[in-house]
ZASE-237684 format. One record per atom (N, C-alpha, C, O): residue in three letters; x, y, z. Coordinates in nm, 2 decimals. Atoms other than C-alpha are relative to their C-alpha. Layout:
BEGIN
{ala, {X, Y, Z}};
...
//
This chain:
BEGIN
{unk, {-0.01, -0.04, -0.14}};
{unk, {3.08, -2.61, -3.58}};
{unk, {-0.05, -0.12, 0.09}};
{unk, {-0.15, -0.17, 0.04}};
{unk, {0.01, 0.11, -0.15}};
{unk, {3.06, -2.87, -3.26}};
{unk, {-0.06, 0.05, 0.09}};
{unk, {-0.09, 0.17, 0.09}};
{unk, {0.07, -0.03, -0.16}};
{unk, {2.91, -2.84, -2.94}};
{unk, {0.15, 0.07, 0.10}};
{unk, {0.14, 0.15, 0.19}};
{unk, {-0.15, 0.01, -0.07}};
{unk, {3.28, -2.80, -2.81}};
{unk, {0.06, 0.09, -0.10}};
{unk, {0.03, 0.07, -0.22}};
{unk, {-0.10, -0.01, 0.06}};
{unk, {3.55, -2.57, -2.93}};
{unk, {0.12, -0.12, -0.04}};
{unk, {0.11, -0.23, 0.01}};
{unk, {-0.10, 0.10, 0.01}};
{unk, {3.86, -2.76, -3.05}};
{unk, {0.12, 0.07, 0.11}};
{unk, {0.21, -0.01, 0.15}};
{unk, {-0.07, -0.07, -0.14}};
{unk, {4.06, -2.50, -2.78}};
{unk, {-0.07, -0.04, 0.13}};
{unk, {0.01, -0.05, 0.23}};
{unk, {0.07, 0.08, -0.13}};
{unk, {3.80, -2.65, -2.51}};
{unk, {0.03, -0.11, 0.03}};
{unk, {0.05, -0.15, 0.14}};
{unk, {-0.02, 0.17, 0.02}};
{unk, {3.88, -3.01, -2.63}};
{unk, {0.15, 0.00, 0.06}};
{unk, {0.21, -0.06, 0.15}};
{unk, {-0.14, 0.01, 0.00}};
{unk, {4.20, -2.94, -2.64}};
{unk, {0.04, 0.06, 0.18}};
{unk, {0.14, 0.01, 0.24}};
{unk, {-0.01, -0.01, -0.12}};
{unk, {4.17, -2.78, -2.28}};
{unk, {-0.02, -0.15, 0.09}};
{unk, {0.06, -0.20, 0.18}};
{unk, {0.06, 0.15, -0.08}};
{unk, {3.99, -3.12, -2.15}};
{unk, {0.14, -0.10, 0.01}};
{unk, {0.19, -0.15, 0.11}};
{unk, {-0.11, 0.10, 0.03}};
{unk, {4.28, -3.33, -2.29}};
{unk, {0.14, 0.07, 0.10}};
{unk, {0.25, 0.02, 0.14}};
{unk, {-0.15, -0.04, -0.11}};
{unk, {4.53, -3.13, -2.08}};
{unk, {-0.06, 0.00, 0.14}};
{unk, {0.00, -0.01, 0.25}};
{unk, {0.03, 0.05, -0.20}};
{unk, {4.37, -3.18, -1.76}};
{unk, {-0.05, -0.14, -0.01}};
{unk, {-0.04, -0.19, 0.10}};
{unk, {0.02, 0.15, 0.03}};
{unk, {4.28, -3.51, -1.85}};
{unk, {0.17, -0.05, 0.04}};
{unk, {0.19, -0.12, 0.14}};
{unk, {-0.18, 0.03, 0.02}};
{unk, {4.69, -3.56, -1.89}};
{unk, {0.02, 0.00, 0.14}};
{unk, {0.06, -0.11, 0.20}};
{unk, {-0.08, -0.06, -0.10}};
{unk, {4.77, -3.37, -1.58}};
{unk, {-0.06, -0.07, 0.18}};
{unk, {0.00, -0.08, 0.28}};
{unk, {0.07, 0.08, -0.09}};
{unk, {4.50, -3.56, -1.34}};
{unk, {0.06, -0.15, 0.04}};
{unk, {0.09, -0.24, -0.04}};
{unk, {-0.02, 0.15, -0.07}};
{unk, {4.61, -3.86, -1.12}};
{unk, {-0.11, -0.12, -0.03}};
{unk, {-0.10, -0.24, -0.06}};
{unk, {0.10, 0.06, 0.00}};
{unk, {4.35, -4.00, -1.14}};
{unk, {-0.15, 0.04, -0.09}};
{unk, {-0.24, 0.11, -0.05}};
{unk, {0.07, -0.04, 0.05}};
{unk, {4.13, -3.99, -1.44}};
{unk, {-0.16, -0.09, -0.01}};
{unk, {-0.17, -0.21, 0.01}};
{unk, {0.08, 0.11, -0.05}};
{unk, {3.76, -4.07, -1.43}};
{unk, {-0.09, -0.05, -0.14}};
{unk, {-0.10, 0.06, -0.19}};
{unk, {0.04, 0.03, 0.12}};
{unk, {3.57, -4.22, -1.75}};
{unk, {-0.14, -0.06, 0.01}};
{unk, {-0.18, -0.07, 0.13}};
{unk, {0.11, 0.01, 0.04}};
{unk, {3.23, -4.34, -1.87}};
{unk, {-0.01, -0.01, -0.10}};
{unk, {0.01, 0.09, -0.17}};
{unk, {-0.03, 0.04, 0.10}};
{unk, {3.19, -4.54, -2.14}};
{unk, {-0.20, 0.07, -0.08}};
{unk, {-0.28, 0.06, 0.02}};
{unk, {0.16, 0.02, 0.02}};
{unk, {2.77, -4.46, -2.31}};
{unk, {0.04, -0.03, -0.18}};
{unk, {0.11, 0.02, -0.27}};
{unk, {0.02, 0.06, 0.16}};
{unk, {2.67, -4.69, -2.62}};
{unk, {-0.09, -0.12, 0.07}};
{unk, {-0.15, -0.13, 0.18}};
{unk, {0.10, 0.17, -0.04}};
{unk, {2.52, -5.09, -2.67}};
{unk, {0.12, -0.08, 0.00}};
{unk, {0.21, -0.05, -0.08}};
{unk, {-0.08, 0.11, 0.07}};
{unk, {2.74, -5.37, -2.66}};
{unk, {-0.08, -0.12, 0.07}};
{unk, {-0.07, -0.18, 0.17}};
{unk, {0.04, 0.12, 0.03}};
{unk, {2.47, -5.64, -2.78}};
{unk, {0.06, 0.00, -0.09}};
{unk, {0.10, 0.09, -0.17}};
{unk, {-0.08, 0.08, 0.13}};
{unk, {2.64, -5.86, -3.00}};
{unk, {-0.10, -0.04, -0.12}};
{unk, {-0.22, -0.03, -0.11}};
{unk, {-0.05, -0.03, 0.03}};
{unk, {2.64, -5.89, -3.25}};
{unk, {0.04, 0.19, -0.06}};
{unk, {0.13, 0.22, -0.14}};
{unk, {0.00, -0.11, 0.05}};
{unk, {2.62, -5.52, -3.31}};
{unk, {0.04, 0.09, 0.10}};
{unk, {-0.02, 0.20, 0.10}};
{unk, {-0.03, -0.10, -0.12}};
{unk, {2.79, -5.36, -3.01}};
{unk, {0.06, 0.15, -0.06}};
{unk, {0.10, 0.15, -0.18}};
{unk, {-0.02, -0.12, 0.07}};
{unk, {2.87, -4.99, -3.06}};
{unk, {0.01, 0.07, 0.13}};
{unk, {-0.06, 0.06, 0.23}};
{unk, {0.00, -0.05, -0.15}};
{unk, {3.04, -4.74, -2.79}};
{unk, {-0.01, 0.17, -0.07}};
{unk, {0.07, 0.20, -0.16}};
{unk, {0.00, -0.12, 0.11}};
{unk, {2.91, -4.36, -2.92}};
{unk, {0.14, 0.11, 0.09}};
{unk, {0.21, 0.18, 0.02}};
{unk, {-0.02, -0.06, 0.01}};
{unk, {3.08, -4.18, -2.70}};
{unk, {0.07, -0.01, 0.20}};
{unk, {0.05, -0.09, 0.28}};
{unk, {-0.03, 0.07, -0.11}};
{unk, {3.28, -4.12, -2.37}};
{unk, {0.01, 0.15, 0.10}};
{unk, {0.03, 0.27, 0.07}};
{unk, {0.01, -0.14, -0.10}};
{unk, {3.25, -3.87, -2.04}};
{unk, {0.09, -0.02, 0.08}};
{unk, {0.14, -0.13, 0.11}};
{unk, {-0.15, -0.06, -0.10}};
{unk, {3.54, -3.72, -1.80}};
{unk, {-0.05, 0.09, 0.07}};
{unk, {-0.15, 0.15, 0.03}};
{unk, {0.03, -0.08, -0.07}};
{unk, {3.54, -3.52, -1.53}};
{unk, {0.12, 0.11, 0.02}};
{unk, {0.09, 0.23, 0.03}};
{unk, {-0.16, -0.07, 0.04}};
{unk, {3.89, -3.36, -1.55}};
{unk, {0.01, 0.15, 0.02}};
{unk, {0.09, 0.20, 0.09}};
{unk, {0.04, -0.15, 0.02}};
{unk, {3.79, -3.02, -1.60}};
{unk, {-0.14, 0.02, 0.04}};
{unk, {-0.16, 0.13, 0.02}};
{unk, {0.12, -0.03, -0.03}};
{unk, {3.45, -3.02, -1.50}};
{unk, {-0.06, -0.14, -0.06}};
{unk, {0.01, -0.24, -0.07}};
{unk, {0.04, 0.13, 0.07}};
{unk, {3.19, -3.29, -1.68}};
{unk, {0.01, 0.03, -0.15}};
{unk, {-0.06, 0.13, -0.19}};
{unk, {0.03, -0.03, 0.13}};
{unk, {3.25, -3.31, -2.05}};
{unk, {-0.04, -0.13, -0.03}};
{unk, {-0.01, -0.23, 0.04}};
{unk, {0.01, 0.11, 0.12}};
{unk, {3.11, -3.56, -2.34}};
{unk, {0.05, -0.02, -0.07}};
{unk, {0.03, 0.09, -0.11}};
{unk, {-0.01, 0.02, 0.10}};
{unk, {3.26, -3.65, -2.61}};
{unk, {-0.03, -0.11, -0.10}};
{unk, {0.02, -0.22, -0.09}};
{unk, {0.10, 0.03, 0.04}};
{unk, {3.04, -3.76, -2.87}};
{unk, {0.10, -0.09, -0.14}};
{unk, {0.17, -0.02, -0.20}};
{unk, {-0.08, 0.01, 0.18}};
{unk, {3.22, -3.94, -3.21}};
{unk, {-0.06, -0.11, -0.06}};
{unk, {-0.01, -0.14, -0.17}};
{unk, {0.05, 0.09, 0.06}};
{unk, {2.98, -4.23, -3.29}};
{unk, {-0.15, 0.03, 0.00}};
{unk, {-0.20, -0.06, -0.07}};
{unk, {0.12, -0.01, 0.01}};
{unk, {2.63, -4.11, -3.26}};
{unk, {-0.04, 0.02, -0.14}};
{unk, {0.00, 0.11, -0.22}};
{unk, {0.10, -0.09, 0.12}};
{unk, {2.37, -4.13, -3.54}};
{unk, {-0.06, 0.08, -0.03}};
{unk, {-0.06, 0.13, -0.14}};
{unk, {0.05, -0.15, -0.03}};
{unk, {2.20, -3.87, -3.44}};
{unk, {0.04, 0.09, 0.09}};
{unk, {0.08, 0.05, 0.20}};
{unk, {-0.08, -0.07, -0.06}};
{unk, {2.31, -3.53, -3.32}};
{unk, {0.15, 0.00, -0.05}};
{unk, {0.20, -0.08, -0.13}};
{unk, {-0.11, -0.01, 0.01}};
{unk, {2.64, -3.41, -3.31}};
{unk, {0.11, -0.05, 0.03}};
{unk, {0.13, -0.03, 0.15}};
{unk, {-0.15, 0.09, 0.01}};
{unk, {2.98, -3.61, -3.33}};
{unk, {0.15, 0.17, -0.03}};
{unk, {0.16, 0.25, -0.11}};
{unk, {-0.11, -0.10, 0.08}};
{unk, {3.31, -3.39, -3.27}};
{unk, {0.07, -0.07, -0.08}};
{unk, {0.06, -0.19, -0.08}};
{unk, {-0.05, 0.03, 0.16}};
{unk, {3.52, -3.42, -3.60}};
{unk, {0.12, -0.13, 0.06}};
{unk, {0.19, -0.13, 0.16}};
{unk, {-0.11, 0.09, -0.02}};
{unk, {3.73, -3.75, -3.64}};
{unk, {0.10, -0.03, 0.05}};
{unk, {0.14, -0.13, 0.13}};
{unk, {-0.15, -0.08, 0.02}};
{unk, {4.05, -3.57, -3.67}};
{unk, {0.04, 0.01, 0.14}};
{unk, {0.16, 0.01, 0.17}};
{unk, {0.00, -0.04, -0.10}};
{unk, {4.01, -3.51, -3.32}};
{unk, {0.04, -0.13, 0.12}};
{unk, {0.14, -0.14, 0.19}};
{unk, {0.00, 0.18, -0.02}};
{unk, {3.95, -3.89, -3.20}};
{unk, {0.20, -0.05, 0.08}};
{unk, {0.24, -0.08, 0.19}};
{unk, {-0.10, 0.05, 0.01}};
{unk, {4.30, -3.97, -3.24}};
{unk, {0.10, 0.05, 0.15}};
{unk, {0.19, -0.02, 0.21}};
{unk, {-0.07, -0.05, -0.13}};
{unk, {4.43, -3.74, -2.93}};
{unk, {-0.05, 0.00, 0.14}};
{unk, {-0.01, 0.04, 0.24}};
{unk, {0.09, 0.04, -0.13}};
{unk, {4.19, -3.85, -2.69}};
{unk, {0.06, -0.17, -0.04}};
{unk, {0.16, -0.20, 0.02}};
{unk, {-0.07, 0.17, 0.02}};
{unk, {4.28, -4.24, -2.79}};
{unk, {0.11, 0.03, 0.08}};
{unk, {0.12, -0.03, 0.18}};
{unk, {-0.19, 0.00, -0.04}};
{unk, {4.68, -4.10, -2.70}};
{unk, {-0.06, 0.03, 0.14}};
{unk, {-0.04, -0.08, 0.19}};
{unk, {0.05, -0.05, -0.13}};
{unk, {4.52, -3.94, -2.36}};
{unk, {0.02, -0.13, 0.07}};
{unk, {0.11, -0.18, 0.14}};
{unk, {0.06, 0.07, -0.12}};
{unk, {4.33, -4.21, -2.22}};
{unk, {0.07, -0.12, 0.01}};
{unk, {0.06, -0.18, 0.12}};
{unk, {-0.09, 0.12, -0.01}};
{unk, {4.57, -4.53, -2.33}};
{unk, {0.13, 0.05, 0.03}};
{unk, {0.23, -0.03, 0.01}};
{unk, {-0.11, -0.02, -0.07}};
{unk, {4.84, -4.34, -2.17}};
{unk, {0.01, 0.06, 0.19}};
{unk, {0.09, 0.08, 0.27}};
{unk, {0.07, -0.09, -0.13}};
{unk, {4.65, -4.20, -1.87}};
{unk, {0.09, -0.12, 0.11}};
{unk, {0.07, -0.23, 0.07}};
{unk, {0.01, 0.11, -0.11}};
{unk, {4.81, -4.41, -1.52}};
{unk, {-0.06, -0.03, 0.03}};
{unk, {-0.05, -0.16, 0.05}};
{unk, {0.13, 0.08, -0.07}};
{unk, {4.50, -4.47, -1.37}};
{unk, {-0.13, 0.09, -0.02}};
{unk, {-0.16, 0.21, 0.02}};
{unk, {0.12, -0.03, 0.00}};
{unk, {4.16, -4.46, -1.48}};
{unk, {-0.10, -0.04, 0.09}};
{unk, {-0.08, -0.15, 0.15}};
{unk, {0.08, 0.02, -0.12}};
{unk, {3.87, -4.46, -1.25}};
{unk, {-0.20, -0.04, -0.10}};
{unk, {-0.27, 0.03, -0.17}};
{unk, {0.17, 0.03, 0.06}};
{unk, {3.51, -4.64, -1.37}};
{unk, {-0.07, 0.00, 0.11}};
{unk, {-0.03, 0.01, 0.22}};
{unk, {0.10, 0.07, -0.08}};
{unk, {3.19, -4.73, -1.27}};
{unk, {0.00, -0.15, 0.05}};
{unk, {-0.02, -0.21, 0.15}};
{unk, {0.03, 0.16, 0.03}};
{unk, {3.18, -5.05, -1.42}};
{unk, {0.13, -0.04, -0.10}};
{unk, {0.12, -0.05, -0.23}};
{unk, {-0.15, 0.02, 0.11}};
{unk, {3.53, -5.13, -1.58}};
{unk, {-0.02, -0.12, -0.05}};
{unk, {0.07, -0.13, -0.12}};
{unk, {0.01, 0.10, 0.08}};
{unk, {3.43, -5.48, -1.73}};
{unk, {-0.07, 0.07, -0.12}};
{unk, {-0.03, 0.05, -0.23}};
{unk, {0.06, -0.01, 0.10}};
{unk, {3.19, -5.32, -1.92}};
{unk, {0.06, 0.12, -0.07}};
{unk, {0.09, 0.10, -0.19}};
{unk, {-0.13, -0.07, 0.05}};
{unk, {3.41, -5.00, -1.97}};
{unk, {0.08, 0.02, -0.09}};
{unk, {0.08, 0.10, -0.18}};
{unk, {-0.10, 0.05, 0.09}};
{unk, {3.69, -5.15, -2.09}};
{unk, {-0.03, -0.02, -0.14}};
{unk, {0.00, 0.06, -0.23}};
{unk, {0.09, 0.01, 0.08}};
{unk, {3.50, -5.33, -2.35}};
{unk, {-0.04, 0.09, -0.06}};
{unk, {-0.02, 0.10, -0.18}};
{unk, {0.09, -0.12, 0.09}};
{unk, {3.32, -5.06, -2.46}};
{unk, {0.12, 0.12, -0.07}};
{unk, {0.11, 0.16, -0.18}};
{unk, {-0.15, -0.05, 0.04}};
{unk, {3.69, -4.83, -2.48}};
{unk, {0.05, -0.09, -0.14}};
{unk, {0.08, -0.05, -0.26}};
{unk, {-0.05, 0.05, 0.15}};
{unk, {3.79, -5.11, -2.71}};
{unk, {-0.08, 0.00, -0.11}};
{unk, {-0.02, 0.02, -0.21}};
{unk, {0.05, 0.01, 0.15}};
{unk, {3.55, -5.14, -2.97}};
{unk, {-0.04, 0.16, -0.04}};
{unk, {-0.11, 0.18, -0.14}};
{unk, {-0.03, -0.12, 0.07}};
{unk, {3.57, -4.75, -3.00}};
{unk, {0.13, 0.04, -0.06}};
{unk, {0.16, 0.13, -0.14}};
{unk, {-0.16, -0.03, 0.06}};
{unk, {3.96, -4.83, -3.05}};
{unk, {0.10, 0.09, 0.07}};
{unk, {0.20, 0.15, 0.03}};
{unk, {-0.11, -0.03, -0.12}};
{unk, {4.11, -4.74, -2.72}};
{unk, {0.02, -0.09, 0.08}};
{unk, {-0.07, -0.14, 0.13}};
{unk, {-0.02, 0.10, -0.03}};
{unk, {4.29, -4.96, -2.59}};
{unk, {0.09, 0.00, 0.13}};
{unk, {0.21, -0.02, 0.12}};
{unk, {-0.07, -0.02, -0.13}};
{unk, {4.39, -4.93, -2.23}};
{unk, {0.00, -0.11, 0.06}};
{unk, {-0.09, -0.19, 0.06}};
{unk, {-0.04, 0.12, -0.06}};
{unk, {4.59, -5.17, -2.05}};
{unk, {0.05, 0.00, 0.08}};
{unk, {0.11, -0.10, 0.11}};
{unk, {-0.06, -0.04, -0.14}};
{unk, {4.69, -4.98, -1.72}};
{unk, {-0.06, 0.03, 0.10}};
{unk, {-0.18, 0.05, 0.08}};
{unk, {0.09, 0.03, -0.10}};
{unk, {4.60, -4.96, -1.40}};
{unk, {-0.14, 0.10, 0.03}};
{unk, {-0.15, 0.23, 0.04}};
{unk, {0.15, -0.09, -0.03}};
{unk, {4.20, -4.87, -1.32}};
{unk, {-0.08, -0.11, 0.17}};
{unk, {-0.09, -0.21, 0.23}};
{unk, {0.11, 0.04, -0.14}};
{unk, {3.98, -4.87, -1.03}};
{unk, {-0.15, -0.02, -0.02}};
{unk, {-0.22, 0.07, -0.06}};
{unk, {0.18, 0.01, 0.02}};
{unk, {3.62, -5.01, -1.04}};
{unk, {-0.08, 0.04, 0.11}};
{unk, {-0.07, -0.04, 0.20}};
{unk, {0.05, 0.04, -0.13}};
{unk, {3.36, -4.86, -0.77}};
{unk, {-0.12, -0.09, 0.02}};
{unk, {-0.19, -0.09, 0.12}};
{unk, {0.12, 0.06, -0.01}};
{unk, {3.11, -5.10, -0.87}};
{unk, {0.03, -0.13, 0.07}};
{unk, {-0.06, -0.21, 0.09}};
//
């Protein structure tokens, strides 16, 4: 069992889709050599987390991973805080977005 249904998740990812403008938050470290991004927040539907790299606590299931990657590297425009660090931090979780975002930092 998760913190999240996978019918919730699966809700988030459809308003995530359907949003103009989606907004992201990357939380992890990226000191080198050992950067690491656990996990990433949206507002889409309200505020959710999704958790898939923490050591401790709960991570939703892998399996799941894979349709949030399709989401947010297809999303038109994502909206950060801080999109250098962001970005960065999206990639070495192995999302790899390359379209247009807004920084308000």
């Amino acid at each position: 069992m998760t913190y999240i249904t996978e019918e919730a998740f699966n809700k988030h990812l459809q308003a995530m889709r359907e949003t103009p403008y989606l907004t992201v938050d990357t939380e992890g470290t990226l000191n080198h050599p050992f950067s690491e991004t656990w996990g990433l927040s949206t507002t889409a539907l309200g505020p959710e987390y999704f958790a898939f790299n923490h050591m401790l606590g709960e991570n939703l299931p892998r399996s799941w991973f894979p349709k949030l990657k399709e989401t947010v590297e297809n999303h038109p425009c994502l909206v950060m805080h801080h999109a250098k660090h962001d970005l960065r931090a999206l990639r070495s979780m192995g999302i790899d977005f390359t379209g247009k975002f807004y920084c308000t930092m």
